[in-house]
PyMOL Python script that loads the backbone (N, CA, C, O; Angstrom):
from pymol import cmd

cmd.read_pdbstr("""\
ATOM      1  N   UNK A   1     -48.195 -42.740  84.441  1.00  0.00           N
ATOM      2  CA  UNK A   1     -47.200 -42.093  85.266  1.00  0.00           C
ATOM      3  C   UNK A   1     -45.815 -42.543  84.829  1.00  0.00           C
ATOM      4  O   UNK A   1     -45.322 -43.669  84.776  1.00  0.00           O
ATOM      5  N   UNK A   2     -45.323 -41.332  84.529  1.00  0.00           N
ATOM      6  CA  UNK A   2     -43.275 -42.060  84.540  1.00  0.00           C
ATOM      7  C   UNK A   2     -42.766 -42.175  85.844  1.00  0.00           C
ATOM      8  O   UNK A   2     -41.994 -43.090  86.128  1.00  0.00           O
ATOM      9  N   UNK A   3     -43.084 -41.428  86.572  1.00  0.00           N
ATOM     10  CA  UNK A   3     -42.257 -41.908  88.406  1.00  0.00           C
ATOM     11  C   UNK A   3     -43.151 -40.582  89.236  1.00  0.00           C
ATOM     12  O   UNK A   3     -43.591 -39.460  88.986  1.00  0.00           O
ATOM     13  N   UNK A   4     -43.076 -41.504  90.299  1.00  0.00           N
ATOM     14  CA  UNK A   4     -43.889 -41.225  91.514  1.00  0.00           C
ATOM     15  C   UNK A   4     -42.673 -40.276  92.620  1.00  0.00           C
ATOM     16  O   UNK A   4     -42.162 -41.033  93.445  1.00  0.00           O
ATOM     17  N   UNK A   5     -42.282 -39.099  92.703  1.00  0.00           N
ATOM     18  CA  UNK A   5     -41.517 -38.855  93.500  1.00  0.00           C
ATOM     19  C   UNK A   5     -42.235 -38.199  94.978  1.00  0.00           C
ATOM     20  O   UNK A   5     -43.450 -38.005  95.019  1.00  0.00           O
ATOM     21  N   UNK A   6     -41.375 -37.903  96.116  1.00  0.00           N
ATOM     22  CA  UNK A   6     -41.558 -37.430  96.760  1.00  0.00           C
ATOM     23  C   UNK A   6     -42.181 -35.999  97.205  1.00  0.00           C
ATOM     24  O   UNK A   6     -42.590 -35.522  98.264  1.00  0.00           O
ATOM     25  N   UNK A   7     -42.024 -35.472  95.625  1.00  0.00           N
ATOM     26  CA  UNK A   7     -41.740 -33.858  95.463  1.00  0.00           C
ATOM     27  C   UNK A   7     -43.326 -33.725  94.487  1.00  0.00           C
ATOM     28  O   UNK A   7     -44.105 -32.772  94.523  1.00  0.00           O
ATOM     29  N   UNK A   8     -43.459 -34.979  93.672  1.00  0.00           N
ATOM     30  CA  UNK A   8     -44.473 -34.550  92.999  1.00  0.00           C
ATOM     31  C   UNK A   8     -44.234 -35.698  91.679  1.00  0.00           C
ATOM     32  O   UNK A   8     -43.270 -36.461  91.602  1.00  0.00           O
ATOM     33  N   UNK A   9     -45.161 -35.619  90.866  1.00  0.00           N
ATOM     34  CA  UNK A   9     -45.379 -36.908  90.020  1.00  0.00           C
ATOM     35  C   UNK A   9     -45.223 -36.603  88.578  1.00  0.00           C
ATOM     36  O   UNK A   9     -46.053 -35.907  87.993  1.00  0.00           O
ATOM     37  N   UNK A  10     -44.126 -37.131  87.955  1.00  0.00           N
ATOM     38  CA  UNK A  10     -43.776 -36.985  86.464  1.00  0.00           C
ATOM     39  C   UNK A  10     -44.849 -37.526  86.196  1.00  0.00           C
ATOM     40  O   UNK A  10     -45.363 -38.316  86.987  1.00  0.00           O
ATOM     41  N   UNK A  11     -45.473 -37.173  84.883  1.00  0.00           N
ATOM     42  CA  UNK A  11     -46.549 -37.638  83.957  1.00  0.00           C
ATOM     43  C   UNK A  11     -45.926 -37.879  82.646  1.00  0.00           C
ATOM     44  O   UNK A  11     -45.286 -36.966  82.124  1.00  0.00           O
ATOM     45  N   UNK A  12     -46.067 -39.165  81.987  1.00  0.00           N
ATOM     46  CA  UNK A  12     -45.797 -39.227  80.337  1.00  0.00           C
ATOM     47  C   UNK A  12     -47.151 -38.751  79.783  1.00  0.00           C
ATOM     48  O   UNK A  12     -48.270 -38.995  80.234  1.00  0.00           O
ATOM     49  N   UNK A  13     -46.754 -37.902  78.538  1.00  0.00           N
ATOM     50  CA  UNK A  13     -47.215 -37.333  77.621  1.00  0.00           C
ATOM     51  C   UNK A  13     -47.478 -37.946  76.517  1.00  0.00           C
ATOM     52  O   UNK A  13     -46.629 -38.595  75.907  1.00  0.00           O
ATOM     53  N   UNK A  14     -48.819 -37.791  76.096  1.00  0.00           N
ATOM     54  CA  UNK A  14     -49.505 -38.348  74.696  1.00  0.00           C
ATOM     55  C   UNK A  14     -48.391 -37.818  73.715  1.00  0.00           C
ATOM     56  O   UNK A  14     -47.629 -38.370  72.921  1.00  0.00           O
ATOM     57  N   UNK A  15     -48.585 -36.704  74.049  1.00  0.00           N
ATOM     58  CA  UNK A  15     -47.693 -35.481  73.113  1.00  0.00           C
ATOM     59  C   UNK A  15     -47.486 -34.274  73.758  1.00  0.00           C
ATOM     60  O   UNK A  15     -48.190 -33.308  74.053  1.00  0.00           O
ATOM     61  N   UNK A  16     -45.827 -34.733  73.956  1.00  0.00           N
ATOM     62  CA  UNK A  16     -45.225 -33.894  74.734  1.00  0.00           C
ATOM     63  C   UNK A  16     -43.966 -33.195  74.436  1.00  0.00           C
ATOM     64  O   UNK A  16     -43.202 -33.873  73.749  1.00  0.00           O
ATOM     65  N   UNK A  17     -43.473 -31.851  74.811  1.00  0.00           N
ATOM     66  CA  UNK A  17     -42.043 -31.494  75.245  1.00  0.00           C
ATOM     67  C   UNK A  17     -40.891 -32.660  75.559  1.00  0.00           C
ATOM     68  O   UNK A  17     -40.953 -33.596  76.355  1.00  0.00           O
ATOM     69  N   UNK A  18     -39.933 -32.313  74.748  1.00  0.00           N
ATOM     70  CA  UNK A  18     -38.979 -32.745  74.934  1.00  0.00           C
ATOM     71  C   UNK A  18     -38.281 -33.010  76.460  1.00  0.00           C
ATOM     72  O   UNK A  18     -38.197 -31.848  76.857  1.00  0.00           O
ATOM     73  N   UNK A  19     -37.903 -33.593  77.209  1.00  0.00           N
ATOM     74  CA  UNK A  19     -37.620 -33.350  78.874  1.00  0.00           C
ATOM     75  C   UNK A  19     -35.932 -33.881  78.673  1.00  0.00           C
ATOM     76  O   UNK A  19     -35.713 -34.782  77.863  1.00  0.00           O
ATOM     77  N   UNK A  20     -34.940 -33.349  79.352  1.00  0.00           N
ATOM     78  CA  UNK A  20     -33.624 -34.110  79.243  1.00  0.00           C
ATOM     79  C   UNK A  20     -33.389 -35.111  80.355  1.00  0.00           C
ATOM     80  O   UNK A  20     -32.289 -35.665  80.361  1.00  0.00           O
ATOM     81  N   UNK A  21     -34.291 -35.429  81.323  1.00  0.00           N
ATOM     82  CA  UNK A  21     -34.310 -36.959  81.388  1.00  0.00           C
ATOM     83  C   UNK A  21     -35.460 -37.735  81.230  1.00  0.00           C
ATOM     84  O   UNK A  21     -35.374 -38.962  81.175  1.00  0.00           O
ATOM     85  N   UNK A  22     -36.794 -37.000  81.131  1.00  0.00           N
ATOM     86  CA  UNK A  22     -37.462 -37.878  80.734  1.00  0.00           C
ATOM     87  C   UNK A  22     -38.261 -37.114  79.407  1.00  0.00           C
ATOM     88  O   UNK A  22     -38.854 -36.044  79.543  1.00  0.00           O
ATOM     89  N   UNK A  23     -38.171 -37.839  78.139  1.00  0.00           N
ATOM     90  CA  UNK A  23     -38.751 -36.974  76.832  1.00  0.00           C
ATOM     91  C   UNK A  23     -39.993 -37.215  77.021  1.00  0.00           C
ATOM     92  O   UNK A  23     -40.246 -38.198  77.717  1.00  0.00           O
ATOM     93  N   UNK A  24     -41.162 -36.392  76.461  1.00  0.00           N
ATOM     94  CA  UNK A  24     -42.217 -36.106  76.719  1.00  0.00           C
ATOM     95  C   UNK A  24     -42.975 -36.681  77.801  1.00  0.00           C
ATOM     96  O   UNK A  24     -43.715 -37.664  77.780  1.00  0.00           O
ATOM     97  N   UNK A  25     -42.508 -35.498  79.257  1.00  0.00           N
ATOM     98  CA  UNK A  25     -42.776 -35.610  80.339  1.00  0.00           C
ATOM     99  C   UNK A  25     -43.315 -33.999  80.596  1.00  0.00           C
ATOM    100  O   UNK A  25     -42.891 -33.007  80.003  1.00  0.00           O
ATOM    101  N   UNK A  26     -44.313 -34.033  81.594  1.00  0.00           N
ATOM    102  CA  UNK A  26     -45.195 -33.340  82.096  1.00  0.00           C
ATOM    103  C   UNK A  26     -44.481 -33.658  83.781  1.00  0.00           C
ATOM    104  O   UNK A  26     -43.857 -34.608  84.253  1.00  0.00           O
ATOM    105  N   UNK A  27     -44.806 -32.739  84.163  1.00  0.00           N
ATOM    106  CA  UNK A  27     -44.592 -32.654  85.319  1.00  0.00           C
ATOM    107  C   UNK A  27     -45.651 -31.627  87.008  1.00  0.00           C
ATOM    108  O   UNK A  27     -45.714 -30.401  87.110  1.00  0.00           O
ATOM    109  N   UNK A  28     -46.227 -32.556  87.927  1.00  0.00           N
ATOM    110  CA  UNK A  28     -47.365 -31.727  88.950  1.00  0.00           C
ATOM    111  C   UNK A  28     -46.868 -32.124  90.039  1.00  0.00           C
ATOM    112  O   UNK A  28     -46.542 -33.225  90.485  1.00  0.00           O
ATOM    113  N   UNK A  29     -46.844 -30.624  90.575  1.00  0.00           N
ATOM    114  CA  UNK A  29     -46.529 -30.298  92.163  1.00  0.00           C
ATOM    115  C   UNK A  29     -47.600 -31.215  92.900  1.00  0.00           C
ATOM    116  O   UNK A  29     -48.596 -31.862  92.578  1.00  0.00           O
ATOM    117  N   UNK A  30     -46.681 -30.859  94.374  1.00  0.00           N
ATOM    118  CA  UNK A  30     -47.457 -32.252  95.353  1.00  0.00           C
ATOM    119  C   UNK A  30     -49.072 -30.706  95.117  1.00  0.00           C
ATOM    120  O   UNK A  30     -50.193 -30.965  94.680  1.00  0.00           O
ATOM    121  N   UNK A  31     -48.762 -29.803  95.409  1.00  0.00           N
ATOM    122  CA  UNK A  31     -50.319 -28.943  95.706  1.00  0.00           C
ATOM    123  C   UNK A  31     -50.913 -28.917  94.375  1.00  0.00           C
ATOM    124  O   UNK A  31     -51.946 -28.273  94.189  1.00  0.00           O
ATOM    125  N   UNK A  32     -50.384 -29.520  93.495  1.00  0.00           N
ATOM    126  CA  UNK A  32     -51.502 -29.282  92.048  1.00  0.00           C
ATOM    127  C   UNK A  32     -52.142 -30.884  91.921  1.00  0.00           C
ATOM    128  O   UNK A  32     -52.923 -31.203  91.025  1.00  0.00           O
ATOM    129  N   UNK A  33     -51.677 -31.784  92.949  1.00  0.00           N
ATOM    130  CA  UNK A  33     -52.206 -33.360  93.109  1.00  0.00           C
ATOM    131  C   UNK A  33     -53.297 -33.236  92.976  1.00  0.00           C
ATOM    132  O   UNK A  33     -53.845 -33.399  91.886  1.00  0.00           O
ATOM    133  N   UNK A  34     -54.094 -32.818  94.367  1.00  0.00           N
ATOM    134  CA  UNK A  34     -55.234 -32.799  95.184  1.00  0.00           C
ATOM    135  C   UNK A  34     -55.646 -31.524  95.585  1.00  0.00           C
ATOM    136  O   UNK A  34     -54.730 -30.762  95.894  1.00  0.00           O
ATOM    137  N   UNK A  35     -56.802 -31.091  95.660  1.00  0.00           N
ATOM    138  CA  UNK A  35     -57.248 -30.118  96.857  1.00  0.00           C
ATOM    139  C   UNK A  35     -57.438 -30.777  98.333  1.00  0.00           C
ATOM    140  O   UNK A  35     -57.282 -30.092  99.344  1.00  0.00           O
ATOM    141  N   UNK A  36     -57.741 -31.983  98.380  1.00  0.00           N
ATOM    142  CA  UNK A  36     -57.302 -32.779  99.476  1.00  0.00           C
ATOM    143  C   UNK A  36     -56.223 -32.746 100.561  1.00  0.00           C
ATOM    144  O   UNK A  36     -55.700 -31.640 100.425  1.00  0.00           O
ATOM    145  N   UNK A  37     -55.731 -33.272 101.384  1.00  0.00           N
ATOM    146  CA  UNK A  37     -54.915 -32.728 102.147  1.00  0.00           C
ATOM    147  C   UNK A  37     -54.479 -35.035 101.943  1.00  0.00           C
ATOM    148  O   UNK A  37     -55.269 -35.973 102.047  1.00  0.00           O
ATOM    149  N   UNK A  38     -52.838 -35.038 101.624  1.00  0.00           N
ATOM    150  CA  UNK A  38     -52.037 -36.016 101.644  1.00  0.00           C
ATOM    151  C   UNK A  38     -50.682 -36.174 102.040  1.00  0.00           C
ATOM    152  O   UNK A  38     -49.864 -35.259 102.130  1.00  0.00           O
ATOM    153  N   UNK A  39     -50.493 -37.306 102.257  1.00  0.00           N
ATOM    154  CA  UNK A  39     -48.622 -37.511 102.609  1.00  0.00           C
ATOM    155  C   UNK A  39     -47.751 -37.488 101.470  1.00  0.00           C
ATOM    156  O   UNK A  39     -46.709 -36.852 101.310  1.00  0.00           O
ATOM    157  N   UNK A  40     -48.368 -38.313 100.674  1.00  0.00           N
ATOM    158  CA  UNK A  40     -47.626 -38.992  99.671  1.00  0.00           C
ATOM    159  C   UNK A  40     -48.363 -39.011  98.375  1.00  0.00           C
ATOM    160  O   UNK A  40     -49.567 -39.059  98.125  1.00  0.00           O
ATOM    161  N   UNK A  41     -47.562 -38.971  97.807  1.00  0.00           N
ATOM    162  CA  UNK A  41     -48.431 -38.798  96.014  1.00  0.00           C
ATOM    163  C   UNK A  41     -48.956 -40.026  95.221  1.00  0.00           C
ATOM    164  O   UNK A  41     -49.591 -40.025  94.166  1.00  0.00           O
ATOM    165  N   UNK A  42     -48.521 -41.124  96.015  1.00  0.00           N
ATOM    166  CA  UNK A  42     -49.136 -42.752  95.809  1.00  0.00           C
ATOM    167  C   UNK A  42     -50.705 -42.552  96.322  1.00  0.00           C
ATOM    168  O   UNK A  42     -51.661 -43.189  95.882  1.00  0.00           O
ATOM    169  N   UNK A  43     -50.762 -41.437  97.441  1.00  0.00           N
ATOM    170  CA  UNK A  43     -52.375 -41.672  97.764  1.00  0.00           C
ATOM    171  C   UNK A  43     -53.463 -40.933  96.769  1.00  0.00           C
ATOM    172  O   UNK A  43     -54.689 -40.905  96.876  1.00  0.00           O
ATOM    173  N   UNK A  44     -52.750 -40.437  95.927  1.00  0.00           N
ATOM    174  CA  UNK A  44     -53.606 -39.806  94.670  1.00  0.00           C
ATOM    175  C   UNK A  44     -53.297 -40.226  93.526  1.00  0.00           C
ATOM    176  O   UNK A  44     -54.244 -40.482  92.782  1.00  0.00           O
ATOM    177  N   UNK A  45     -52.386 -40.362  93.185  1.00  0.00           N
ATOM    178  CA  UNK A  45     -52.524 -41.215  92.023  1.00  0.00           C
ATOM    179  C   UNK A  45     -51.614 -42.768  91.805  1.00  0.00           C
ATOM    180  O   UNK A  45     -50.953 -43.160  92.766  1.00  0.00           O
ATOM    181  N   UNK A  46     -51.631 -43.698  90.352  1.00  0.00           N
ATOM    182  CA  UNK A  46     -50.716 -44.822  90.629  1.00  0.00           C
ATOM    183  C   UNK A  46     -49.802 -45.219  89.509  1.00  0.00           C
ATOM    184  O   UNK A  46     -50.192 -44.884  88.391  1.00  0.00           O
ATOM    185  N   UNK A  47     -48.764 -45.809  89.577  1.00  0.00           N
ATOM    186  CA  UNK A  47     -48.000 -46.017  88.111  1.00  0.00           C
ATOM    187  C   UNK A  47     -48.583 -47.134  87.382  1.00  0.00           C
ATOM    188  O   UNK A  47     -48.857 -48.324  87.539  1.00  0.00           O
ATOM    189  N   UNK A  48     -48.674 -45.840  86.165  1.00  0.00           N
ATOM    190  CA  UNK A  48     -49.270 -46.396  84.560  1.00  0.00           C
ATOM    191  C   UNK A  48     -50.973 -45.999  85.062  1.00  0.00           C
ATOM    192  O   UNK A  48     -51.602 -47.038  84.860  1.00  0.00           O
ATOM    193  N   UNK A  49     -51.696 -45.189  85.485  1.00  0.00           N
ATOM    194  CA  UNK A  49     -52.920 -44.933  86.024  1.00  0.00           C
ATOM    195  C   UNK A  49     -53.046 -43.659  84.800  1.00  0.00           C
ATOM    196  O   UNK A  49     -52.430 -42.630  85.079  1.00  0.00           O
ATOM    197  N   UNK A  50     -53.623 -43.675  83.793  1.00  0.00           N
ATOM    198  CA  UNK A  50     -54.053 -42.809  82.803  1.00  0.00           C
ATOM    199  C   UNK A  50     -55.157 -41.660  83.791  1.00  0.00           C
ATOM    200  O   UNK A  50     -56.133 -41.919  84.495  1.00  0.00           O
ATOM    201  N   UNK A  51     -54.449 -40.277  83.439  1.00  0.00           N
ATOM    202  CA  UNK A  51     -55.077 -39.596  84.240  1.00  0.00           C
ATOM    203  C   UNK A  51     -55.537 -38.101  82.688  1.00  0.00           C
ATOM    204  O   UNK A  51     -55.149 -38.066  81.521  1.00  0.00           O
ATOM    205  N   UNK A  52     -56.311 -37.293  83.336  1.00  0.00           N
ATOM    206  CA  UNK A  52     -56.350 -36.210  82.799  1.00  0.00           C
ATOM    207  C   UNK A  52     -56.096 -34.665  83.750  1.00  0.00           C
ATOM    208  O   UNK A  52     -56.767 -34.247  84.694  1.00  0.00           O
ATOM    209  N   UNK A  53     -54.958 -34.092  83.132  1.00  0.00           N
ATOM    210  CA  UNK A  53     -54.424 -32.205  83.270  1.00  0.00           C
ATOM    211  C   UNK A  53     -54.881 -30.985  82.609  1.00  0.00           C
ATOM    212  O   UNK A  53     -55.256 -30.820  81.448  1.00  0.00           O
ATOM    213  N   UNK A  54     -54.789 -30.271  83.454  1.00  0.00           N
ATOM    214  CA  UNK A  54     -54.701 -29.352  83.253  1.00  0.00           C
ATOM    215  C   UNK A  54     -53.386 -28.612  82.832  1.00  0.00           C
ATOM    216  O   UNK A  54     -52.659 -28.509  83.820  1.00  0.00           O
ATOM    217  N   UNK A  55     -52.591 -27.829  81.242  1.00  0.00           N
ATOM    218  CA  UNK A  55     -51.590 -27.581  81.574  1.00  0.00           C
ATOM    219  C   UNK A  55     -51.454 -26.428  82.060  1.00  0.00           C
ATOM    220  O   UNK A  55     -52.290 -25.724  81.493  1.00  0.00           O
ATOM    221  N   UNK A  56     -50.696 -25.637  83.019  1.00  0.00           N
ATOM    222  CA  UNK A  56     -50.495 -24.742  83.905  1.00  0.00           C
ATOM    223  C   UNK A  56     -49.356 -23.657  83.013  1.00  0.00           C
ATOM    224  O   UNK A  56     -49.480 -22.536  82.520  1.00  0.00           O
ATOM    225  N   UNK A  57     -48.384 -24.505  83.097  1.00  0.00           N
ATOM    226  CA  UNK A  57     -46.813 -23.275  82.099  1.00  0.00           C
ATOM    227  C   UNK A  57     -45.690 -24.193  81.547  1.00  0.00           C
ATOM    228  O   UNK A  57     -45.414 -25.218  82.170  1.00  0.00           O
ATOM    229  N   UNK A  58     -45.168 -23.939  80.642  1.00  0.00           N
ATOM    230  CA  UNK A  58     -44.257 -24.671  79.881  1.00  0.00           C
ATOM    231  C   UNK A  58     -43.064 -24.158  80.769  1.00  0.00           C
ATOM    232  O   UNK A  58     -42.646 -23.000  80.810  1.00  0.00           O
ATOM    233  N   UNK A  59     -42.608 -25.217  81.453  1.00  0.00           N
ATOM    234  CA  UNK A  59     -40.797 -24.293  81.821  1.00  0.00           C
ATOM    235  C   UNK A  59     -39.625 -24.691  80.857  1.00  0.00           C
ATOM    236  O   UNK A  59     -39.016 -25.715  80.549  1.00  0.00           O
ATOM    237  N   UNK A  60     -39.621 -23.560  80.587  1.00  0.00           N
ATOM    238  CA  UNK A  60     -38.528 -23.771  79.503  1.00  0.00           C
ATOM    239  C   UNK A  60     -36.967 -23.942  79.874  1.00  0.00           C
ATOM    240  O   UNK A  60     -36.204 -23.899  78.910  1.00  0.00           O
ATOM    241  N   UNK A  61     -36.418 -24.125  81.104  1.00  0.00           N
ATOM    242  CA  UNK A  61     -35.466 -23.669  81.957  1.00  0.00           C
ATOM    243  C   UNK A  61     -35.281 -25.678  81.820  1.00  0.00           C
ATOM    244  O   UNK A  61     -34.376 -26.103  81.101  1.00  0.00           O
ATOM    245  N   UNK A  62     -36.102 -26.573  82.479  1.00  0.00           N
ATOM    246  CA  UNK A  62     -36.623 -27.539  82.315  1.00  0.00           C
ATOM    247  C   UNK A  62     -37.356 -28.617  81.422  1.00  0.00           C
ATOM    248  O   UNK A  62     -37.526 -29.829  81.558  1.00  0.00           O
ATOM    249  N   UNK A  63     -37.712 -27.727  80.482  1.00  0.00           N
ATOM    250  CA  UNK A  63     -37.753 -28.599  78.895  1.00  0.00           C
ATOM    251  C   UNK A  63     -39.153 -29.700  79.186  1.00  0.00           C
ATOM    252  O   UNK A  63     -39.445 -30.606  78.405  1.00  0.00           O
ATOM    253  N   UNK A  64     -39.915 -29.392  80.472  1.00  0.00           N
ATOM    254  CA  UNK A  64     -41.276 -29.933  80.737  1.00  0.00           C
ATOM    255  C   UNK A  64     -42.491 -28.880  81.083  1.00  0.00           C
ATOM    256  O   UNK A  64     -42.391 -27.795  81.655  1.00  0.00           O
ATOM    257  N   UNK A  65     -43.824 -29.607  80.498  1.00  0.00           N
ATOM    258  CA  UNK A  65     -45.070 -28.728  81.142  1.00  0.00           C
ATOM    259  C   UNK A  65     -44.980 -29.157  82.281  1.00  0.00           C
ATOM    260  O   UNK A  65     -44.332 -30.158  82.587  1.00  0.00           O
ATOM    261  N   UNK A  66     -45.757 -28.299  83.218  1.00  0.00           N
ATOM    262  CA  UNK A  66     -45.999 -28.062  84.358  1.00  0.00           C
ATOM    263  C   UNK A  66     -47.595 -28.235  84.268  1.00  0.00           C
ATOM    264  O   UNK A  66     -48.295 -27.550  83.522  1.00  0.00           O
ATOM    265  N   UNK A  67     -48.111 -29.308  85.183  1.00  0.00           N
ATOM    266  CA  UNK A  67     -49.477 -29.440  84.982  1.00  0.00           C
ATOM    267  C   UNK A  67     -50.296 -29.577  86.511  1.00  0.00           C
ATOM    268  O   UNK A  67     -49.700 -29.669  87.584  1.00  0.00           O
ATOM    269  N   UNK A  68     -51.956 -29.568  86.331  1.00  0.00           N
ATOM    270  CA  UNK A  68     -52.395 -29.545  87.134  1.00  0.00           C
ATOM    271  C   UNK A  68     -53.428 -30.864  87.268  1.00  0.00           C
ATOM    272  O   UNK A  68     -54.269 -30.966  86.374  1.00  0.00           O
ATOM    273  N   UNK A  69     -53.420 -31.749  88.193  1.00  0.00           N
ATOM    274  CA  UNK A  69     -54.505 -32.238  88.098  1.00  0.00           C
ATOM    275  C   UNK A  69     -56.001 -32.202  89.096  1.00  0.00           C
ATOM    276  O   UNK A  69     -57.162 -32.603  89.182  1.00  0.00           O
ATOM    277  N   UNK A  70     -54.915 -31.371  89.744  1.00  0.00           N
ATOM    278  CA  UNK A  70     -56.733 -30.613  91.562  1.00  0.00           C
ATOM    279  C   UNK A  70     -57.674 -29.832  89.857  1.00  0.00           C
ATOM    280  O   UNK A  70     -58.732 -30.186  89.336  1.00  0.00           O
ATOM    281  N   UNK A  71     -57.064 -29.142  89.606  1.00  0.00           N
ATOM    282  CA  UNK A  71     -57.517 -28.132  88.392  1.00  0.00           C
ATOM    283  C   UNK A  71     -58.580 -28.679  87.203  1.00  0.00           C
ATOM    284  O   UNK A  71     -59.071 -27.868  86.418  1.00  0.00           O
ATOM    285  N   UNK A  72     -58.833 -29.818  87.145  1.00  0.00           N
ATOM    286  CA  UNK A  72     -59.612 -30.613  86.617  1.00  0.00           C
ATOM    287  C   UNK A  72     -60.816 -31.323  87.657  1.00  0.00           C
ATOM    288  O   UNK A  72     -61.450 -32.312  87.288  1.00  0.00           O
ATOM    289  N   UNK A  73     -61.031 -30.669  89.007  1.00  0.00           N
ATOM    290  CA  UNK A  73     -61.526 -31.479  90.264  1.00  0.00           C
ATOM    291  C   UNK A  73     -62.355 -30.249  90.388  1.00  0.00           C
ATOM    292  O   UNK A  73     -62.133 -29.173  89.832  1.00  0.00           O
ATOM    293  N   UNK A  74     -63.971 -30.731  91.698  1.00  0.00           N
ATOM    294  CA  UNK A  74     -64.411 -29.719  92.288  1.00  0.00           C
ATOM    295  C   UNK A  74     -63.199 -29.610  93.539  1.00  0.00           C
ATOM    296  O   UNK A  74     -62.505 -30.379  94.203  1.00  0.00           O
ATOM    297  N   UNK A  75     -63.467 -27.920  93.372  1.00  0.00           N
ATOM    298  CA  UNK A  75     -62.736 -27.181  94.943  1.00  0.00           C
ATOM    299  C   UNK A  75     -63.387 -28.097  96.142  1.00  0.00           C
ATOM    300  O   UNK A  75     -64.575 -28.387  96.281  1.00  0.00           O
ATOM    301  N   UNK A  76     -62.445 -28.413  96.841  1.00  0.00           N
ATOM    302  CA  UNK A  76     -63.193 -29.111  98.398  1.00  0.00           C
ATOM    303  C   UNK A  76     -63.465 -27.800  98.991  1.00  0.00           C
ATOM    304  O   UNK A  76     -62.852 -26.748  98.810  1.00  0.00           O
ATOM    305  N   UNK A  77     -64.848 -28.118  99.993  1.00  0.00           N
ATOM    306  CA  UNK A  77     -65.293 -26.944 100.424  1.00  0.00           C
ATOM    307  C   UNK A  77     -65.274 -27.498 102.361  1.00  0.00           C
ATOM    308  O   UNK A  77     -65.627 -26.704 103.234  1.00  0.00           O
TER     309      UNK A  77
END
""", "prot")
cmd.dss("prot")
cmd.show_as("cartoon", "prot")
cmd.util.cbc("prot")
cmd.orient("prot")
């Protein structure tokens, strides 16, 4: 993890997009966390916690992927 925000959790990249503040950074919404239901994005994942994504869309506006990690999970039923 590069930082844990409120909004959702930068990811460093093996090999990544360029980012203009963070270079090869990935980036997942709080709803692409979990299919779970959470407060905070510390309760799903942790910094420096090697995870695996799904990538979703390159924003080019933003100079980061956009990734998923529920998208790699079974659907909660």
């Amino acid at each position: 993890m590069a930082a844990i925000e409120s909004f959702g959790v930068f990811v460093a990249l093996d090999d990544g997009p360029k980012h203009p503040v963070f270079p090869g950074v990935g980036f997942i919404t709080m709803p692409e966390l979990s299919w779970r239901s959470f407060e905070d994005p510390s309760e799903i994942v942790s910094m420096g916690e090697r995870i695996t994504c799904e990538v979703l869309t390159f924003d080019t506006t933003n100079g980061e992927a956009r990734l998923s990690l529920r998208a790699t999970q079974p659907a909660s039923t």
